[in-house]
C-alpha positions as CSV (number, residue, x, y, z in Angstrom):
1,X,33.1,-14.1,69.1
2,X,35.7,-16.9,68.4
3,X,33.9,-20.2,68.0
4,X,36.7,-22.1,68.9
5,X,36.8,-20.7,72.6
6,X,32.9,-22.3,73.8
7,X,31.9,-25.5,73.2
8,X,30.4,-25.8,69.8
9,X,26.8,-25.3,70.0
10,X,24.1,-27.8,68.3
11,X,24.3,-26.5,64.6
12,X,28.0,-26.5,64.6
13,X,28.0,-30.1,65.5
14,X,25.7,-30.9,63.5
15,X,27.3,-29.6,60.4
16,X,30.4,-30.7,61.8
17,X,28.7,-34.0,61.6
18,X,27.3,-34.1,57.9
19,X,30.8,-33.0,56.7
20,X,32.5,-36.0,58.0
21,X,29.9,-38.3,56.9
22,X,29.9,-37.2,53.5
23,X,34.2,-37.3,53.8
24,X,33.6,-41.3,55.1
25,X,31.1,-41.8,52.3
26,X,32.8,-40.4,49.2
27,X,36.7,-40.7,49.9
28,X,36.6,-44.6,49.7
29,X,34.6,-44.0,45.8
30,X,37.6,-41.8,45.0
31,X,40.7,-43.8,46.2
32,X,39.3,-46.8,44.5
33,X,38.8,-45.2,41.0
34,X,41.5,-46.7,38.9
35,X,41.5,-42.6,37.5
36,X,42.0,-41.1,40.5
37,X,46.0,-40.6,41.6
38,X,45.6,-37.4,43.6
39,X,42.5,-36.5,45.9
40,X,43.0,-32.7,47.2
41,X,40.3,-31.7,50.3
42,X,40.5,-28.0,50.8
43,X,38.7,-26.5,54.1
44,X,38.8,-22.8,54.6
45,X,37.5,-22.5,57.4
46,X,40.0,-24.8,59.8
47,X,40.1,-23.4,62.9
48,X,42.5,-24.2,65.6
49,X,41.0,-27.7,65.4
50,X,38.8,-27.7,68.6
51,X,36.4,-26.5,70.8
52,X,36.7,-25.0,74.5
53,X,36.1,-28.9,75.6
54,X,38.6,-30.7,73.4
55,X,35.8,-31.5,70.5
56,X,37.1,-32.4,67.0
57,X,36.6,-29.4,64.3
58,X,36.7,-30.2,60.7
59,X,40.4,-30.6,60.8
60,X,40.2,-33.3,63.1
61,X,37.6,-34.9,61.8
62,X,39.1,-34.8,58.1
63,X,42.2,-36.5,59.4
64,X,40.3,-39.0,61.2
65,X,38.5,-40.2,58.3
66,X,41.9,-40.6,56.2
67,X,43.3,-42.9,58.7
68,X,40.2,-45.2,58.3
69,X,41.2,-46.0,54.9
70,X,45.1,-45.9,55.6
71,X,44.9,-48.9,54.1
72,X,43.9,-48.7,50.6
73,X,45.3,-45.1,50.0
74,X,48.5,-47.5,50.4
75,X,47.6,-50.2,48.4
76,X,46.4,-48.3,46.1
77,X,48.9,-45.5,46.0
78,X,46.4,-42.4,46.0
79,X,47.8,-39.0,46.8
80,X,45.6,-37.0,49.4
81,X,46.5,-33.2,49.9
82,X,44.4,-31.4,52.3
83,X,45.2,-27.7,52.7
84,X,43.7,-25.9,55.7
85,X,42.8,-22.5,55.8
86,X,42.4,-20.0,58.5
87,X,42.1,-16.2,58.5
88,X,43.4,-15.8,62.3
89,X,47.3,-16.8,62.5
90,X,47.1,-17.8,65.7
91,X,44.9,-20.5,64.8
C-alpha cells in the first residue's frame, strides 16, 4: 500500500498535524537564540509530498512553516538544512 496514492486517512493527518505545530512552536526559540547559527530538520520519512487529493505531507508542511519566519532567519542570519528522506526513488 503506498500512502501517498489515497487521501491520508484521520491518524495521518493528525500526526501530520502535531508535527507542524511543534515545527511553528520551536523553530522561532531556535532562530532567535543568539547560539544558534545552523538549525538542521531531518525527515525520513518524506514522501512524494502529498496525498491522492493534493494534501500537504511533512515536506510541505516543513517548508511552509520556514517561510513564516522568512523574516528573522534573515535578520538574524540562521542556517536551516532540512534533508528529506525516502526509501522509494520515485518519490
Amino acid at each position: 500500500m503506498d500512502i501517498n496514492e489515497e487521501p491520508f486517512d484521520e491518524s495521518t493527518i493528525n500526526k501530520l498535524d502535531i508535527f507542524e505545530n511543534y515545527l511553528r512552536e520551536w523553530l522561532p526559540v531556535f532562530i532567535k537564540n543568539q547560539w544558534t547559527q545552523k538549525i538542521a530538520i531531518w525527515d525520513f520519512f518524506a514522501g512524494s509530498g502529498t496525498d491522492s487529493e493534493g494534501s500537504a505531507g511533512s515536506p510541505l508542511r516543513t517548508f511552509r512553516v520556514i517561510d513564516q519566519y522568512r523574516e528573522a532567519i534573515i535578520k538574524t542570519g540562521t542556517q536551516i538544512h532540512v534533508i528529506l528522506n525516502e526509501k522509494s526513488p520515485k518519490k
